[in-house]
MITI-356741 format. One record per residue (C-alpha): residue in three letters; x, y, z; residue number from 0. Coordinates in Angstrom, 1 decimal. Layout:
 residuo     px     py     pz num
     ALA      X      Y      Z NUM
...
***
This chain:
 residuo     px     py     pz num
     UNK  -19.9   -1.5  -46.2   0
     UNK  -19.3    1.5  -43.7   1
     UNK  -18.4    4.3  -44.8   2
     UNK  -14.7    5.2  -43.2   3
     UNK  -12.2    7.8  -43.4   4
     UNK   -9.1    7.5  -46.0   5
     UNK   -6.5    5.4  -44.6   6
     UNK   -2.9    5.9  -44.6   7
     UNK   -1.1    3.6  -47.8   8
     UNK    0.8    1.1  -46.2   9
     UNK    3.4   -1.1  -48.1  10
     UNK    1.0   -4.2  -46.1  11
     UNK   -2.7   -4.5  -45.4  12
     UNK   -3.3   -3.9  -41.9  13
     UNK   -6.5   -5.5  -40.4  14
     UNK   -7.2   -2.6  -38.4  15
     UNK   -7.3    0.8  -37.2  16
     UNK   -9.2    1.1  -33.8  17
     UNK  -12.3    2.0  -35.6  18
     UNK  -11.9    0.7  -38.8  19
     UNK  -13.8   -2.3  -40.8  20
     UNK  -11.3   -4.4  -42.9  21
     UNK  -11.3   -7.4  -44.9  22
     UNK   -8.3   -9.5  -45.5  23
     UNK   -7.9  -12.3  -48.0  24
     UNK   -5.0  -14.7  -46.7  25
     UNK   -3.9  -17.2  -50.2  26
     UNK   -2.3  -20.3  -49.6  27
     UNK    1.2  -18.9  -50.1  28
     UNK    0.4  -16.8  -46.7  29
     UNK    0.2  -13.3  -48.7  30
     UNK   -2.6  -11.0  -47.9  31
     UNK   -4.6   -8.6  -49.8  32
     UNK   -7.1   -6.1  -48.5  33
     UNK  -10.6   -7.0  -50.0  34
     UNK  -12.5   -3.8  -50.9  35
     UNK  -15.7   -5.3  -52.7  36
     UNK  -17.0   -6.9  -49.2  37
     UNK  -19.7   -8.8  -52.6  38
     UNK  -16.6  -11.4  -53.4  39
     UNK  -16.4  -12.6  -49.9  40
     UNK  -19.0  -15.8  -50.5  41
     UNK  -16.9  -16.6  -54.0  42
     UNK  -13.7  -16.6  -52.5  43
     UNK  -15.2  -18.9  -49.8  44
     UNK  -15.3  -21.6  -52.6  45
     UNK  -11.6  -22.1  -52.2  46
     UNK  -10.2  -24.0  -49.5  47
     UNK   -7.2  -22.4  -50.0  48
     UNK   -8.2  -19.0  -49.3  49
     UNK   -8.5  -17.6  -45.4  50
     UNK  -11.0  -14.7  -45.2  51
     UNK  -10.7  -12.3  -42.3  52
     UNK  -13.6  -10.0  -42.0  53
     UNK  -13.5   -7.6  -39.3  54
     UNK  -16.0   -5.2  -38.3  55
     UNK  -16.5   -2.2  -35.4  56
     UNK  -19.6   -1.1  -34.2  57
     UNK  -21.3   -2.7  -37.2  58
     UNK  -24.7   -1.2  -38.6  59
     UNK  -27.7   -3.5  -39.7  60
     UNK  -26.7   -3.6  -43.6  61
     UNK  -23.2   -4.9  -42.3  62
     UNK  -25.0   -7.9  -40.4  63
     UNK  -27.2   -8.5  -42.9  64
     UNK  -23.5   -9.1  -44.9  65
     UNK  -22.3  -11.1  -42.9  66
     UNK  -25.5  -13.6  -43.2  67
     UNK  -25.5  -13.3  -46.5  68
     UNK  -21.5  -13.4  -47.6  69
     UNK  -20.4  -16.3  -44.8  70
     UNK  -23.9  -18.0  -44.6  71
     UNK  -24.2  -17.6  -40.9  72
     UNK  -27.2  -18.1  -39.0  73
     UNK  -29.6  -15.2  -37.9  74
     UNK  -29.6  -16.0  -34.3  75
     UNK  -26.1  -16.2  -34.0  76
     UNK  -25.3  -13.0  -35.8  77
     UNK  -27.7  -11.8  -33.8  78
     UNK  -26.3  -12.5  -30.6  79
     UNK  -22.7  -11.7  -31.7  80
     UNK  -24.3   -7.7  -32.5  81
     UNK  -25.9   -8.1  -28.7  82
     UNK  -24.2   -5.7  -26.6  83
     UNK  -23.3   -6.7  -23.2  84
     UNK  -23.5  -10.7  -24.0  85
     UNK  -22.0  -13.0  -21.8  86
     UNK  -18.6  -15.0  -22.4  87
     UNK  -19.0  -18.0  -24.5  88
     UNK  -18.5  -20.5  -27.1  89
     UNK  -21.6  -22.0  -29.3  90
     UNK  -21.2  -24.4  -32.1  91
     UNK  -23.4  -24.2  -35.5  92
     UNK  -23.1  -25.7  -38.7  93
     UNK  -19.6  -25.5  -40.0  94
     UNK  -18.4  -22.9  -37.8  95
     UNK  -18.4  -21.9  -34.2  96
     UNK  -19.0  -18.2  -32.3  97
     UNK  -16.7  -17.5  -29.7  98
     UNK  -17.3  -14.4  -27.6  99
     UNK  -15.2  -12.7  -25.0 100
     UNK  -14.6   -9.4  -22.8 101
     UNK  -11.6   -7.9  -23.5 102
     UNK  -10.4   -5.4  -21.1 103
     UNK   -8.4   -1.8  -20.3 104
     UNK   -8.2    0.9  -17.7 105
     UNK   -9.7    4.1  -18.5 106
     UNK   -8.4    7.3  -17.8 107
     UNK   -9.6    7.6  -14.5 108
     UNK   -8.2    3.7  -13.8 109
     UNK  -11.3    2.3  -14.3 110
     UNK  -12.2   -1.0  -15.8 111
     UNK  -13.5   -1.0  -19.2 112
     UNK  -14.8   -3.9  -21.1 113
     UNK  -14.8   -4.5  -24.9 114
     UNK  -17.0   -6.9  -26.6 115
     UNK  -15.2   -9.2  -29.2 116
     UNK  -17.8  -12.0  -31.0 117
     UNK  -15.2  -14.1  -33.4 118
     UNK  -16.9  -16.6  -35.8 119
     UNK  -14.5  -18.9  -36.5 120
     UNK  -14.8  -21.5  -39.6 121
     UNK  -13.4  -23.8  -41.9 122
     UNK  -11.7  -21.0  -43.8 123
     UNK  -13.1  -17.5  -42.4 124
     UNK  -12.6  -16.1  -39.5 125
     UNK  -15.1  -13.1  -38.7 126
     UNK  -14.5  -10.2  -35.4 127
     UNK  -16.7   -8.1  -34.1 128
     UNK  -16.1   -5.6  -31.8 129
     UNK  -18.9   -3.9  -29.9 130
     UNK  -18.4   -0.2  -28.5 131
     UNK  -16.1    0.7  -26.6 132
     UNK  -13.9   -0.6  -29.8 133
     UNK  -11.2   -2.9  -28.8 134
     UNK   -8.2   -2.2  -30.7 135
     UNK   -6.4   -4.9  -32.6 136
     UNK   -2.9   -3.1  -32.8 137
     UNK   -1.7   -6.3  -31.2 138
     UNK   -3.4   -8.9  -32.6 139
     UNK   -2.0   -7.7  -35.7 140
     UNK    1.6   -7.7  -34.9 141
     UNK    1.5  -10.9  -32.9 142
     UNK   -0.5  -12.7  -36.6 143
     UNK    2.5  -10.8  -38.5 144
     UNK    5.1  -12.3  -36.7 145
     UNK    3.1  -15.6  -35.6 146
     UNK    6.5  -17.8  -35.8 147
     UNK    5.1  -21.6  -35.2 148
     UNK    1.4  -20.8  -35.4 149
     UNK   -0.7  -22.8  -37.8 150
     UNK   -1.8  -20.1  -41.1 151
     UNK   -5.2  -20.7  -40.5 152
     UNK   -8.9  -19.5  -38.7 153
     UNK   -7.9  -21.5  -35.5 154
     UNK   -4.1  -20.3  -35.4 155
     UNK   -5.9  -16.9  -35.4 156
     UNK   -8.4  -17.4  -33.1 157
     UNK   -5.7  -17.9  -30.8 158
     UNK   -3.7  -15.3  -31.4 159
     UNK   -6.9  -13.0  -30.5 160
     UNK   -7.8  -15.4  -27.4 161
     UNK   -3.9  -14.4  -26.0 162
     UNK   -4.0  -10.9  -26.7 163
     UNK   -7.0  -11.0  -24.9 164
     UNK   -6.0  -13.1  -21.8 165
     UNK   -2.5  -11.6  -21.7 166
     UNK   -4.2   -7.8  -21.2 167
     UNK   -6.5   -9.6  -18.2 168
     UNK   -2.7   -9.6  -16.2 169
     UNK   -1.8   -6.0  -16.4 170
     UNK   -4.6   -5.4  -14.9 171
     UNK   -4.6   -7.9  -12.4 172
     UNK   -1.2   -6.3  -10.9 173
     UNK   -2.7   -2.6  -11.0 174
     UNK   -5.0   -4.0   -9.0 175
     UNK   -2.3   -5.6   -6.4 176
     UNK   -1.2   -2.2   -6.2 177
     UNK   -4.1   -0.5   -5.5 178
     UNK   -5.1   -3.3   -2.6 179
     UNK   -1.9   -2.5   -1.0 180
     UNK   -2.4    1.3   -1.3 181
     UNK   -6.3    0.3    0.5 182
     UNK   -4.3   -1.7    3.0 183
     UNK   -2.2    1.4    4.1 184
     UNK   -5.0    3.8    4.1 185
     UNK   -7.5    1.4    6.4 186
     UNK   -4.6    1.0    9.0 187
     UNK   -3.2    4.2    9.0 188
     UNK   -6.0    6.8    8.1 189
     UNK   -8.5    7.6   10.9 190
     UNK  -10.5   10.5   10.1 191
     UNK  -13.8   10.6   11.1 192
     UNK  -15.4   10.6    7.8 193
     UNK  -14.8    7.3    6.6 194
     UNK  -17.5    6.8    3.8 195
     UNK  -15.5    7.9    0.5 196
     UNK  -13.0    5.4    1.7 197
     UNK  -15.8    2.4    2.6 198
     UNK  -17.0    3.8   -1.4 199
     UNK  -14.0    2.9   -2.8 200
     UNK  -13.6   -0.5   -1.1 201
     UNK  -16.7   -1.1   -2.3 202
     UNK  -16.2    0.2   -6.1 203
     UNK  -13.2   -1.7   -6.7 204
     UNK  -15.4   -4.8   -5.4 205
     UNK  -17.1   -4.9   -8.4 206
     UNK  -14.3   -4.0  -10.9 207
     UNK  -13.0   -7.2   -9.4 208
     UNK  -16.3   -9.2   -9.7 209
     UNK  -16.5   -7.7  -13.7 210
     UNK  -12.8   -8.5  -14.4 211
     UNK  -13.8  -12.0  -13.2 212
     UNK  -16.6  -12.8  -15.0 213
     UNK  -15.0  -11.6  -17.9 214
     UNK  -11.6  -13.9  -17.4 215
     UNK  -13.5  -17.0  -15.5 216
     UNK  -15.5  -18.0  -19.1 217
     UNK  -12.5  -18.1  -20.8 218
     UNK  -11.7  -21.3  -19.2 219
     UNK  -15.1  -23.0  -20.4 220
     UNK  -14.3  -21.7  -23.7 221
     UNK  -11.1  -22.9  -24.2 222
     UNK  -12.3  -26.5  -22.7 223
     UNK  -14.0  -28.1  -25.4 224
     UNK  -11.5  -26.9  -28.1 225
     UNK   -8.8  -28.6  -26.2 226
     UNK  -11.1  -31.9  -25.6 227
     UNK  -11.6  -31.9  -29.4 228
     UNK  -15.2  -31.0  -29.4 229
     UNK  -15.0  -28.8  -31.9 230
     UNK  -14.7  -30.5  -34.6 231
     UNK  -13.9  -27.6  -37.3 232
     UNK  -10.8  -26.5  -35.4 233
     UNK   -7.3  -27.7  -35.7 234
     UNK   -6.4  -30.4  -33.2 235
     UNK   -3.0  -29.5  -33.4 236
     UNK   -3.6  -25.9  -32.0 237
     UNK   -4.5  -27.7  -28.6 238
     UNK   -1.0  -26.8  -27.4 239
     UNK   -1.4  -23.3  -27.8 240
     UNK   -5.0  -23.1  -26.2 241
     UNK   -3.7  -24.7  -23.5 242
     UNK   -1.0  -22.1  -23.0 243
     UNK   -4.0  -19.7  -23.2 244
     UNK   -6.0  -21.4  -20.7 245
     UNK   -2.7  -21.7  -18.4 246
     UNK   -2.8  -18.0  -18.7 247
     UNK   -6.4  -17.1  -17.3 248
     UNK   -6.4  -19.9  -14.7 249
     UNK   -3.1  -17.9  -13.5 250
     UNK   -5.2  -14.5  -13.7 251
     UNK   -8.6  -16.2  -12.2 252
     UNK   -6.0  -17.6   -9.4 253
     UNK   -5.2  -14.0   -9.0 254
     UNK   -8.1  -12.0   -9.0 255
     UNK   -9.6  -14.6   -6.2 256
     UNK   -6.8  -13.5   -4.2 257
     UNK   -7.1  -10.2   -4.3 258
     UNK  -10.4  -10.4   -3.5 259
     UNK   -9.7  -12.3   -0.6 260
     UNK   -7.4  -10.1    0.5 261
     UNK  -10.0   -7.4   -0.1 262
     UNK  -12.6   -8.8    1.9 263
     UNK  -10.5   -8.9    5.1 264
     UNK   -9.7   -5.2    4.2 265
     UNK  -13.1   -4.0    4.5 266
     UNK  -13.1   -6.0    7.4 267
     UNK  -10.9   -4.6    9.2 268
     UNK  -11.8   -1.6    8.5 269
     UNK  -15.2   -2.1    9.7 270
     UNK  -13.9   -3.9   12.5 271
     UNK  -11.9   -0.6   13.3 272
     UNK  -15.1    1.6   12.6 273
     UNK  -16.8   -0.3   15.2 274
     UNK  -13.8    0.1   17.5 275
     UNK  -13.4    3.8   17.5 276
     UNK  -16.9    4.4   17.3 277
     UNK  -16.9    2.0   20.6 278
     UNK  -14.1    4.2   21.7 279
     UNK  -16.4    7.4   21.5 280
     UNK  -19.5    5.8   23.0 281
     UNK  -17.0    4.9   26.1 282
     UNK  -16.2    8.3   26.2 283
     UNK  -19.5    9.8   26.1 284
     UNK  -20.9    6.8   28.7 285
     UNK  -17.9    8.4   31.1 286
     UNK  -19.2   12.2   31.1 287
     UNK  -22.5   11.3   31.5 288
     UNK  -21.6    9.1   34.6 289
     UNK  -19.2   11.7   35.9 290
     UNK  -22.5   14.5   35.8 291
     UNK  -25.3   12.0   36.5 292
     UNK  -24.3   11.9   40.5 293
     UNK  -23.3   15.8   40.1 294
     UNK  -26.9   16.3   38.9 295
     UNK  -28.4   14.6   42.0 296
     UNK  -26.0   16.7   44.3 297
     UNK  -27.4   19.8   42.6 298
     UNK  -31.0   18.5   42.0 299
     UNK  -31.0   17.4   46.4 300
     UNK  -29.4   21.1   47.4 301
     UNK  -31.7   22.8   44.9 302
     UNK  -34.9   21.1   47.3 303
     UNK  -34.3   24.5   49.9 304
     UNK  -34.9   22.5   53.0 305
     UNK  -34.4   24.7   56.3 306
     UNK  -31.7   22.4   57.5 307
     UNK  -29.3   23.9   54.2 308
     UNK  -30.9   26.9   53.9 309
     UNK  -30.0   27.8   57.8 310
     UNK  -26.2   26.5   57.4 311
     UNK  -24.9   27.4   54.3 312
     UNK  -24.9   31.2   55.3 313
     UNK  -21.1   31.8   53.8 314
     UNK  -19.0   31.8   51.4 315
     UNK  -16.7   28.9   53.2 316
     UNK  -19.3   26.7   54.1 317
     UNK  -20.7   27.0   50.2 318
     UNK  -17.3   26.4   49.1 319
     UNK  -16.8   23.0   51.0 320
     UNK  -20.3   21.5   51.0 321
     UNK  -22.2   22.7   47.7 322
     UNK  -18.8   22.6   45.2 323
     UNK  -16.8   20.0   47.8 324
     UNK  -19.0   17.4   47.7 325
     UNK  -19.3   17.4   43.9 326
     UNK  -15.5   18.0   43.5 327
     UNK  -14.8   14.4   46.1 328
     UNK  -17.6   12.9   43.7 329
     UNK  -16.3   13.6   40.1 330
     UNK  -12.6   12.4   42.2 331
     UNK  -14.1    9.3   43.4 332
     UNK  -15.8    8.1   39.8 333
     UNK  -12.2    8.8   38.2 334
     UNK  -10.3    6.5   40.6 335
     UNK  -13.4    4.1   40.5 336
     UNK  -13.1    4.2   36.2 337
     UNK   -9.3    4.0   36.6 338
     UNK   -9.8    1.0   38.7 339
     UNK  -11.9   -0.8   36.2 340
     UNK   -9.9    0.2   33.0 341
     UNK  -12.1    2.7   31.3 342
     UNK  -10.0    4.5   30.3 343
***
């Protein structure tokens, strides 16, 4: 086992501190006891009556090699359950199935951060692991202490983690409404020049929203076959509170597709309004250089020196009202020209 800090007495077991690795031996009569010889695990097994919960975080090899030893689980799937970064899903073996799932927070910086939970779930063990960052189970416990109506058994928990789980996806999902409204605001109403750390965050909190959706999405497929009775190890009559689970992420998944709808049509308008003022400048620039194109003729013609100017511009009068004059009555004739057509 791994080697952890001294614990706190508490008048009943707790599953888990956030870093913790506990095991919990359930009897018949629903009490629980805290299993400190991880050894007995495969004995107690023998007894239909007994529920097992073995959890571990951020387990080393020699606690793998446990679990395939103590709950006779299969290398590849204890193998994929220690794989960090493994996608959502639900895989059935003999006896027992692995269910994994993203679990998800904000981090101090209100950033997404997604916790890896791999559950094996059998006949009359249930088995967490939870990759880093650790994923606490504060809630999971309290919800399992006070479970009310749900069955005393691997499935009834498996559950209860599944809507701990799906119930933090919503949370989030409104932060998120939030900050698509604040977006919102600051596309219409901000119009400095620099645009690009806004046009980064647009695009950061894209993919936040594509990772919080492929992390709720799955949950659906997961939670398909145990309600169609696929799984044959699991407790029909739990197919009432899956489905309440599965009500719960289509809700989120319904969600998070709307505000990423919504936050496609804010980057486009935002790049729609790049385009404009940038249009805006480029109509302003086109005007200047219009206004000194003709000017640069009239100064380009009169800089030729023919004898004709030369011999009649002799004073300060005649300079005034056919060198600057003509170029004055030209820069006033463009303006009523570009006032006719709208340019401005």
């Amino acid at each position: 086992m791994i080697r952890r800090p001294p614990r706190p007495e508490r008048d009943t077991p707790a599953i888990t501190a956030e870093h913790e690795s506990r095991c919990l031996v359930f009897t018949a009569k629903r009490t629980a006891r805290a299993l400190e010889d991880a050894d007995e695990i495969s004995d107690l097994l023998k007894d239909q009556h007994n529920f097992v919960w073995f959890d571990l975080a951020e387990p080393t090899a020699a606690d793998l090699a446990l679990l395939e030893r103590e709950f006779s689980l299969h290398p590849t799937a204890v193998e994929d359950a220690a794989l960090v970064h493994e996608r959502p899903k639900i895989e059935a073996f003999n006896g027992y199935h692995l269910v994994v799932v993203h679990a998800t927070s904000l981090g101090a910086q209100k950033e997404l951060v997604l916790h890896e939970i791999a559950v094996f779930v059998g006949q009359n063990f249930l088995v967490t692991i939870r990759a880093h960052p650790v994923f606490p189970l504060d809630e999971v416990e309290r919800r399992w202490a006070s479970r009310g109506t749900v069955p005393h058994s691997p499935p009834g928990l498996l559950y209860v983690i599944l809507d701990v789980v799906v119930d933090a996806y919503h949370p989030i999902a409104i932060e998120y409404e939030e900050r698509l409204v604040a977006l919102e605001n600051r596309v219409v109403g901000d119009h400095q020049r620099n645009q690009m750390p806004l046009l980064r965050e647009i695009l950061g909190f894209k993919r936040d929203l594509v990772d919080l959706r492929h992390s709720v999405a799955p949950v659906r497929d997961i939670l398909s076959p145990i309600m169609r009775g696929e799984l044959g190890p699991l407790d029909s009559s739990m197919n009432a509170y899956f489905r309440d689970v599965y009500d719960h992420a289509l809700r989120t998944t319904d969600q998070i597709d709307a505000i990423r709808d919504l936050l496609n049509s804010t980057l486009d308008i935002h790049l729609s309004s790049e385009a404009h003022r940038q249009g805006e400048v480029s109509r302003q620039l086109t005007v200047i250089a219009t206004v000194f194109l003709p000017l640069t003729y009239i100064t380009g013609f009169f800089g030729q020196n023919f004898g004709w100017m030369v011999n009649r511009i002799t004073d300060g009068p005649v300079f005034w009202s056919i060198g600057i004059g003509t170029q004055v009555l030209t820069v006033f004739g463009l303006l009523l020209y570009f006032r006719h057509k709208r340019y401005f």
